[in-house]
N, C-alpha and C positions, 0 to 999 in steps of 0.2 A: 118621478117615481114610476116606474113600469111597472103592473097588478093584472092579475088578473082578475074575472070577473066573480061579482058575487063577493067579496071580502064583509064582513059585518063591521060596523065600528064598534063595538063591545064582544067581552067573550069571556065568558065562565073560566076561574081559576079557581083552587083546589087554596085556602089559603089556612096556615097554621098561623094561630092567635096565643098558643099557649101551651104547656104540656097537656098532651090529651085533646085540642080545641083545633078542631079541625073545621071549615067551613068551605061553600061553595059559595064564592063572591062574581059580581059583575066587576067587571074591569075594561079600559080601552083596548081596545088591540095597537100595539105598538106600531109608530111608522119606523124602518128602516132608513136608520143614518146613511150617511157618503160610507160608502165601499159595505154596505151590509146589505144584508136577504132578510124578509120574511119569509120564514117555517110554518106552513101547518102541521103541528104538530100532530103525531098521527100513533105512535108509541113511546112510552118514558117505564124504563124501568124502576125500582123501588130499591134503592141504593140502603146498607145499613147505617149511613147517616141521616136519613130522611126516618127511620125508624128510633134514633139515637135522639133526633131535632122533636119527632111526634112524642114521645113518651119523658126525655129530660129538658126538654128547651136548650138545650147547649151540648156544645162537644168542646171539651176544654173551655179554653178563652172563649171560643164562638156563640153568642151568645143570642138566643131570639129575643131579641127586646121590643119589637116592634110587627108587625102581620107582614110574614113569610110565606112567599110560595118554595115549593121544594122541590125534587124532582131534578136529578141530570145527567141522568144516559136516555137520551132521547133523539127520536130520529121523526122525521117526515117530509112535506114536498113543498119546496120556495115557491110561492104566489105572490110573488113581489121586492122589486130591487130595488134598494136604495140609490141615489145619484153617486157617480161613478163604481157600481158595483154590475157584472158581468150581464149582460140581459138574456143571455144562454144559459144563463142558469136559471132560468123560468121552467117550473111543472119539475126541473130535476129532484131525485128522492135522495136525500142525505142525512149523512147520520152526524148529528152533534159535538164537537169536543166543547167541552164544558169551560174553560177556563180561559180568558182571554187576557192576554199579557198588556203592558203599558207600550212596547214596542219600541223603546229609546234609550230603556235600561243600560248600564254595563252589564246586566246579559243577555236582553233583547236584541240587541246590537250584534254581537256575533252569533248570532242562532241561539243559543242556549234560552228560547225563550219560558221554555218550564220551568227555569229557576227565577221569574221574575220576582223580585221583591211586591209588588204592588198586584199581581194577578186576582182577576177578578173574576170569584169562581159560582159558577152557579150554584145555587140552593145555601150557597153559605152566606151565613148575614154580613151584612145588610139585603146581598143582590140577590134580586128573585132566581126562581128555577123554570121548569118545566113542564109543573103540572097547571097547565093552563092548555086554552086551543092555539093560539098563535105565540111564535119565540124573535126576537131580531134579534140575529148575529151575525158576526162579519161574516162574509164568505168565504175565508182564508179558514175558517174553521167548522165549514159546514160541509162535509165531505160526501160527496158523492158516491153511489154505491151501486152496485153490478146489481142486471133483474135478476140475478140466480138466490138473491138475498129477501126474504122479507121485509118487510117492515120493525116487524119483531126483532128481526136476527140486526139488523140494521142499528135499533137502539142499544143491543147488547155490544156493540162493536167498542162502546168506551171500557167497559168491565175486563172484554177481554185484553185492551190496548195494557192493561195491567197486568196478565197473569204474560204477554208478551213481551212488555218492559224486565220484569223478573227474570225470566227465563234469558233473555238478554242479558239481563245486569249480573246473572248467576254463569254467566258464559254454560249453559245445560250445551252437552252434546252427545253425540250418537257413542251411546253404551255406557253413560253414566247411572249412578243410583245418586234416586232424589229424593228428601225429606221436606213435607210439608209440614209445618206446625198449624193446624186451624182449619178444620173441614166445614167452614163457610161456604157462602155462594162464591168468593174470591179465592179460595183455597183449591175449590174443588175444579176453576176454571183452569186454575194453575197445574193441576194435576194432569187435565186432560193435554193442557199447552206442551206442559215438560213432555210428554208422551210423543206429543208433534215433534219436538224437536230431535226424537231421537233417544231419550233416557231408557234402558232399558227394564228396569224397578222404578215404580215412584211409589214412596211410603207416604202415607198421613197420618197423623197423629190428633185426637181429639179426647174427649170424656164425656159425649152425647151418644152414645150408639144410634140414634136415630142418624146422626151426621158420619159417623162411622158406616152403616149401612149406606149411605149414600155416596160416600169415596169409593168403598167396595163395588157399587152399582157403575164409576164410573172407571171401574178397572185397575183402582190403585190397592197398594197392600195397606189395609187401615189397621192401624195400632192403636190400644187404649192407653190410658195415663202410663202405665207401667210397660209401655214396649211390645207386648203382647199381640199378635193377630188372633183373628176369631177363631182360630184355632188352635191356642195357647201356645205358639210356637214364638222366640221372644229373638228382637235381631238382634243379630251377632256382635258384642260392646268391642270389640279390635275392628269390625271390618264398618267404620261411619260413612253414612252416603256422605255426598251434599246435601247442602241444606239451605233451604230457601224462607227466609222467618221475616214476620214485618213489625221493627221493631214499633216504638209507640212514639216515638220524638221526630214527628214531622217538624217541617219548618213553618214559621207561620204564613201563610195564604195557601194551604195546602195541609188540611185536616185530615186527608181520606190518603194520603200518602202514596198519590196517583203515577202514570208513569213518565220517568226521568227524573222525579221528584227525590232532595236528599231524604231520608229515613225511611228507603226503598228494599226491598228484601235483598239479600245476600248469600252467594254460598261459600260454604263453608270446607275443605277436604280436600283432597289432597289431587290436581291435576296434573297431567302429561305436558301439557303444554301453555304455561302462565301466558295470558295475555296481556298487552299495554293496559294500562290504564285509560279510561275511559275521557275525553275533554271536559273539565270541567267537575268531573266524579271527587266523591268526597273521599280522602286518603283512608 
């Protein structure tokens, strides 16, 4: 194993024991397998399953039956390579994908490997997550990231690989109107995405006005329950954007309904130009 200096053989992890039962535990620092990196991890954002895991123990079937670490849009810098794993990629800063396939699958095997049946995702039980100091994961899925990014920006890179997937899976293009249902931290990343790509409206739709103020803040038209912008002006029921919505029937190893994943958002309306279907995509 290649390391660099200074490594600790223990390190503090952030561990869920129960709803509400949070603790800060000693634990080993993990060695990196054949073809994986040690991470110091250095930022983890706080995903609303990790808030869903802190306050119910469970998201659906997912169930914490045993002490959880959580955490997984995380990003920091390899201090150590497993045997057969790149040795250039020592000290490089990289950002996390969370989910690590079986790699042998019928969908592993032609690329499709976000639909693996057996994916092993972090923060979801049984497999720990990221709040802890050090992480081993393969290096196929520890992405390297430009200095123009922080550290910060670096662990948001999974949240937005979502509002990305969407806007993808919704084929958004230059001079569309877009409909978000859900002014989230996921919604509203979504909003700013569709805007990247060209939409030239993107509505949101919520029943929080603090979350409503917050679409509005990030340049979309916020709507309340009844259609309405903050300035009672209500959209026009003939003229429907698209619509980008995430339903709740993920598949199982994949709770959070991440991207390429089935039960991914959708749009809805009427286009100039239908596209193929997508390899793999669910009819």
């Amino acid at each position: 194993m290649t390391t660099t200096s200074g490594i600790p053989t223990t390190m503090r992890a952030a561990v869920l024991h129960g709803p509400g039962q949070l603790s800060l535990a000693e634990r080993p620092v993990p060695e990196p397998g054949p073809g994986e990196v040690l991470v110091r991890v250095e930022a983890v954002g706080t995903c609303g399953s990790d808030v869903h895991y802190y306050r119910h123990g469970r998201i659906g079937d997912f169930v914490v039956r045993e002490p959880l670490v959580l955490g997984h849009e995380a990003a920091g810098t390899v201090v150590a390579c497993g045997p057969g794993a790149d040795p250039r990629r020592m000290g490089r800063r990289v950002s996390i994908e969370p989910g690590t396939p079986c790699g042998s699958c019928g969908e592993c095997r032609p690329g499709r490997y976000n639909l693996c049946p057996d994916m092993r995702f972090l923060a979801t039980p049984p497999v720990d997550g990221a709040f802890c100091e050090y992480l081993a994961v393969h290096q196929d899925f520890a992405h390297e990231v430009p200095d123009c990014l922080t550290i910060e920006d670096a662990a948001l890179l999974e949240p937005l690989s979502v509002a990305v997937w969407a806007c993808r899976k919704a084929r958004v293009a230059p001079g569309d109107r877009v409909l978000i249902t859900g002014a989230g931290p996921i919604g509203l990343v979504t909003a700013q995405t569709a805007r990247a790509f060209g939409a030239r409206e993107v509505m949101v739709t919520d029943v929080l006005p603090h979350r409503l103020a917050m679409a509005r803040a990030a340049g979309a038209a916020a709507l309340d329950g009844l259609g309405r912008t903050a300035a009672g002006r209500r959209v026009h029921p003939h003229r429907p954007p698209g619509v980008l919505r995430r339903p709740r029937g993920q598949r199982r190893g994949d709770p959070y309904g991440g991207p390429g994943r089935p039960g991914g958002p959708r749009r809805h309306g009427r286009r100039r130009d239908p596209a193929p279907a997508e390899p793999g995509a669910e009819p």
